[in-house]
C-alpha positions as a Markdown table, in Angstrom:
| # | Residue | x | y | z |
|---|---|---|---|---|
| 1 | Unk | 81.7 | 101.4 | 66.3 |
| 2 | Unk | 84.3 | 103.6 | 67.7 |
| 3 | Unk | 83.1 | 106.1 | 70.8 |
| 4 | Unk | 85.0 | 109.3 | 71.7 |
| 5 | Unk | 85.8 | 107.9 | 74.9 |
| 6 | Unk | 87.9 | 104.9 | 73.2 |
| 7 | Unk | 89.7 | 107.4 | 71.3 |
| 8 | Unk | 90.7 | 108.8 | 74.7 |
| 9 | Unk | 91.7 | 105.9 | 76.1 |
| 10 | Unk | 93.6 | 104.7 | 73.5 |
| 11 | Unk | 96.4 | 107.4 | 74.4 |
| 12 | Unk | 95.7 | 105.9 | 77.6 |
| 13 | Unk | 98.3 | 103.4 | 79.2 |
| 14 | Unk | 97.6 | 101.1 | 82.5 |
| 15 | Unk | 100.7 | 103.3 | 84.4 |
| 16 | Unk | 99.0 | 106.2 | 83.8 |
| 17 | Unk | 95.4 | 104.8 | 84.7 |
| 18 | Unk | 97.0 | 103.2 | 88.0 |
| 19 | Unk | 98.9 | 106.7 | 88.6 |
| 20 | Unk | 95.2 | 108.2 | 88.6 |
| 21 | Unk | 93.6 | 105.6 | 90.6 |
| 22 | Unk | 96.1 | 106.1 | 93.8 |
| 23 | Unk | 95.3 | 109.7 | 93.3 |
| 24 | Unk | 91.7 | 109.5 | 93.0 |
| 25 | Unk | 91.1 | 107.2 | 96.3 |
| 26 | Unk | 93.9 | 109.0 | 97.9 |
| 27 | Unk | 92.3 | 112.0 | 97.6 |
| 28 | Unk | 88.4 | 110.4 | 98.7 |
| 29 | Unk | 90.0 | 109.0 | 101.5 |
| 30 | Unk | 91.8 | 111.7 | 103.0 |
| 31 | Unk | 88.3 | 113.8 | 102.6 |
| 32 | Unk | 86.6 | 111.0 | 104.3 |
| 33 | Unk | 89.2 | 110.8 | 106.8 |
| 34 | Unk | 89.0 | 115.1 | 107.3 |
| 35 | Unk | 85.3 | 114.3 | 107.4 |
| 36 | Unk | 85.2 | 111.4 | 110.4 |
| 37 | Unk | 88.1 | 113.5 | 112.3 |
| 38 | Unk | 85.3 | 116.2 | 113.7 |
| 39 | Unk | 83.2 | 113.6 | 115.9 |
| 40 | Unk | 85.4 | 112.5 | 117.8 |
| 41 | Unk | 87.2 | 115.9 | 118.6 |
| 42 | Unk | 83.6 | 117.3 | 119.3 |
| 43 | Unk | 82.9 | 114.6 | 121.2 |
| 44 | Unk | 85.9 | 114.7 | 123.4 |
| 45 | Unk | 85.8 | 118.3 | 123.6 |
| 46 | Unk | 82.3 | 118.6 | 124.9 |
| 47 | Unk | 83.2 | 116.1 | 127.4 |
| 48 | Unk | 86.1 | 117.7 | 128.7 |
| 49 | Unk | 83.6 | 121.1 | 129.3 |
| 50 | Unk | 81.3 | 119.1 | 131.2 |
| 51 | Unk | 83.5 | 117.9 | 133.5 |
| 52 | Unk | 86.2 | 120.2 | 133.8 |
| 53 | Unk | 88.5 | 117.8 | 134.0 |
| 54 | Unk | 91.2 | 115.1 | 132.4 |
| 55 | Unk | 89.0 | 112.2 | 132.5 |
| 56 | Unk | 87.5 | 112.0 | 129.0 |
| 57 | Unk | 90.5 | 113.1 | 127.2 |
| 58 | Unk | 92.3 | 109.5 | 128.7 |
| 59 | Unk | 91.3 | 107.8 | 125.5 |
| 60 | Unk | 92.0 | 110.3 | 122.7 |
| 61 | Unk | 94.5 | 109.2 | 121.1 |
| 62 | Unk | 92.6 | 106.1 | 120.2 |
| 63 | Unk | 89.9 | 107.8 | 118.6 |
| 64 | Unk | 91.7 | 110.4 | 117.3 |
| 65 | Unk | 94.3 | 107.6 | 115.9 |
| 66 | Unk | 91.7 | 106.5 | 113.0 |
| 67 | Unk | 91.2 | 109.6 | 111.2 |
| 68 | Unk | 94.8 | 110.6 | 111.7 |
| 69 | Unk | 96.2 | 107.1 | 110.4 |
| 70 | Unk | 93.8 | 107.7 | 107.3 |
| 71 | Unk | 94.8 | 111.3 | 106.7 |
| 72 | Unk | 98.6 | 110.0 | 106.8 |
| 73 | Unk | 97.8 | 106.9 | 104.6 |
| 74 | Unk | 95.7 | 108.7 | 101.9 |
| 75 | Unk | 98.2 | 111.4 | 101.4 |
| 76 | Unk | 100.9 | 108.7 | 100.9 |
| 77 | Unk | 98.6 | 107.2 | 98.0 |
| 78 | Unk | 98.9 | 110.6 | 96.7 |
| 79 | Unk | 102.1 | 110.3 | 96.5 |
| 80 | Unk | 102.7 | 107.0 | 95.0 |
| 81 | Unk | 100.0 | 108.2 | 92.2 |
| 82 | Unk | 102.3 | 111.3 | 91.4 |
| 83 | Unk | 105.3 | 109.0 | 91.2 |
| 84 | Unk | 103.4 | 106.0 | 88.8 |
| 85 | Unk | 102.6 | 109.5 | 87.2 |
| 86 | Unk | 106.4 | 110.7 | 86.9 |
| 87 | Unk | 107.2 | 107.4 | 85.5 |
| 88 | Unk | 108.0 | 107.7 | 81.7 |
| 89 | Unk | 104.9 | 105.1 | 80.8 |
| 90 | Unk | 104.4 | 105.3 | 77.6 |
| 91 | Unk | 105.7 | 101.6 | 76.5 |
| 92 | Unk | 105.9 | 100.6 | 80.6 |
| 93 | Unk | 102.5 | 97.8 | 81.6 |
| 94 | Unk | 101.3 | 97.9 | 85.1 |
| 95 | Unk | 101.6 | 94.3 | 86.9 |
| 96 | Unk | 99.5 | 92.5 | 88.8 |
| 97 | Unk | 101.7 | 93.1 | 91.8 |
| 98 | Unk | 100.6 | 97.1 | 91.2 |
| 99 | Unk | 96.9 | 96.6 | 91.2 |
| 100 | Unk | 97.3 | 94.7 | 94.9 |
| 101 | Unk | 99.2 | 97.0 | 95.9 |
| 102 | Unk | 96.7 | 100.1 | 95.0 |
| 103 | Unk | 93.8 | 97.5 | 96.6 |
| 104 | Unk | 96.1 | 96.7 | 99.9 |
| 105 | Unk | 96.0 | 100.4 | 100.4 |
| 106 | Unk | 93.0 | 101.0 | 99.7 |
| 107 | Unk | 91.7 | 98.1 | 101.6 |
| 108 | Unk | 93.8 | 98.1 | 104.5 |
| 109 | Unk | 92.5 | 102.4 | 104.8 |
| 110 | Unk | 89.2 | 101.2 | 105.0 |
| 111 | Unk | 89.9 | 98.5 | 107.7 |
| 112 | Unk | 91.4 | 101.1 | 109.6 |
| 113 | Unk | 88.3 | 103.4 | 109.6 |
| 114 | Unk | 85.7 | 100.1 | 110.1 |
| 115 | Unk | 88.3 | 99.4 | 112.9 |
| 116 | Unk | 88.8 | 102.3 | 114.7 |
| 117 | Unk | 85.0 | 103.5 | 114.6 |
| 118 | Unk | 82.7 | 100.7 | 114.5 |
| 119 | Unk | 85.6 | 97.7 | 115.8 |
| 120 | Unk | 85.9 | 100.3 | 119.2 |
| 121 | Unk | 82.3 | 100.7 | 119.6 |
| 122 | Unk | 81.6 | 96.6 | 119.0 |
| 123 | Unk | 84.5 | 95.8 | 121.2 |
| 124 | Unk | 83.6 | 97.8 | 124.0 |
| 125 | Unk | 79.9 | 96.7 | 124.1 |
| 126 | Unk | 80.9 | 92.9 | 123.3 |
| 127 | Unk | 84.0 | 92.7 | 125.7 |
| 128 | Unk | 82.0 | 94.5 | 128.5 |
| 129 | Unk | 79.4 | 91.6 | 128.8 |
| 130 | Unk | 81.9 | 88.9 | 128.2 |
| 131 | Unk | 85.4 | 89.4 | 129.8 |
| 132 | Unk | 84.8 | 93.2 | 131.5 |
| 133 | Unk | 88.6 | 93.7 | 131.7 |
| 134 | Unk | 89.6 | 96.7 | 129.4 |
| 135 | Unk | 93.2 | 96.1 | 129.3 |
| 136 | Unk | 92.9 | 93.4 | 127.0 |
| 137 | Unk | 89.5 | 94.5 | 124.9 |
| 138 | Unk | 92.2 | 97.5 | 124.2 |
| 139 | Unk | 94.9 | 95.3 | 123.2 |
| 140 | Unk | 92.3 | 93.4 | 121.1 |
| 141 | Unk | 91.6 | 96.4 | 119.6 |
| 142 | Unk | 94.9 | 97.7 | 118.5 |
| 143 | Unk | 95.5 | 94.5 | 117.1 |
| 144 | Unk | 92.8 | 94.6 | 115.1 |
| 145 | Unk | 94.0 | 97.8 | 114.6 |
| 146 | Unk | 97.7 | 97.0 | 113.7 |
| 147 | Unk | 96.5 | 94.5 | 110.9 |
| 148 | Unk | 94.5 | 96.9 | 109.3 |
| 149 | Unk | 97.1 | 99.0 | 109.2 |
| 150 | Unk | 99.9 | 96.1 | 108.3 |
| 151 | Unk | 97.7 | 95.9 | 105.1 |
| 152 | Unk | 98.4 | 99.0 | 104.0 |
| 153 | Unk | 101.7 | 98.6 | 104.5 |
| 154 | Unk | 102.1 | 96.2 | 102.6 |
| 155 | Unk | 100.6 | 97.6 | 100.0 |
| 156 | Unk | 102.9 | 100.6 | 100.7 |
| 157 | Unk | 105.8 | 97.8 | 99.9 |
| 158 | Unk | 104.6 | 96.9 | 97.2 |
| 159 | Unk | 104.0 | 99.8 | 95.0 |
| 160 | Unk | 107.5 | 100.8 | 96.3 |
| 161 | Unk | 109.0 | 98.1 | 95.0 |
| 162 | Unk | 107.0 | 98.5 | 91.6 |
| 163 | Unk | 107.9 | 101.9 | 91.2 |
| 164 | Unk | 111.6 | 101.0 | 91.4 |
| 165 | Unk | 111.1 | 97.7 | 88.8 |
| 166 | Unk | 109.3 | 100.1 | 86.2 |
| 167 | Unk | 111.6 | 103.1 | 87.0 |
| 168 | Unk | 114.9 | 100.7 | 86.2 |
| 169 | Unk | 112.5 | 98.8 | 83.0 |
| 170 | Unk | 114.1 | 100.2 | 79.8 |
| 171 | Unk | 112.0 | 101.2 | 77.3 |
| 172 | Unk | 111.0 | 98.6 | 74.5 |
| 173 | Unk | 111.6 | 100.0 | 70.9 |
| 174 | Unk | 110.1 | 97.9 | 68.3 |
């Protein structure tokens, strides 16, 4: 038995459901990421009252880096959904290659946020008791950091590279 939502999806083709699906996280994340971007400037702005002076303020570009890197990231998800979206779909197919690369950005987003939140705070608790040296917990933790973020790009890569195959893909008449 036929439901009014299969007669809605049946106009439906998988460009146009992966063009809504960059859009939809892209837009979640960048919210989250607007979200997560007032503790740490509270934070650091408390801080720098209390002491009246440069010392908390040393790290916060690192902390600020997570929520900016998302904003940046989900906005560019955005975009690659309003470009699948442009795309004349309706006789193009979505690949295999376009669902990674919608789940590398989406994944590698999320890394960045576990990363730069939860990865500082674990590395600076865990690296104090073991090593105490905070040149190379940071470098640790920009690592960390950097693959995260490679993820994305590569998922960045891929879509790119998608978009061009199914903008150059002519049309198949039957």
């Amino acid at each position: 038995m036929a439901t009014k939502d299969d007669d809605i999806n049946e106009g439906i083709n998988e460009v146009t459901l992966l063009s809504s699906a960059f859009v939809r996280w892209g837009l979640g994340l960048f919210i989250f990421s607007l979200i997560i971007g007032y503790g740490p400037l509270v934070h650091f702005v408390h801080e720098t009252l209390e002491s009246r002076g440069g010392a908390p303020l040393e790290n916060l570009a690192l902390w600020l880096g997570c929520p900016t890197a998302m904003q940046i990231g989900a906005l560019g998800m955005i975009a690659i959904g309003a470009v699948f979206g442009l795309l004349p779909a309706d006789e193009l197919e979505a690949e295999t290659r376009d669902y990674a690369a919608l789940w590398l950005c989406v994944g590698g987003l999320m890394a960045v946020f576990v990363t730069g939140y939860v990865g500082y705070y674990v590395l600076n608790t865990v690296w104090q008791t073991l090593l105490g040296t905070q040149p190379a917990r940071e470098n640790a933790w920009l690592l960390v950091y950097g693959i995260s973020t490679g993820a994305y790009l590569i998922g960045v890569a891929l879509a790119y590279f998608s978009i061009l195959d199914l903008a150059h893909d002519e049309p198949k008449h039957s």
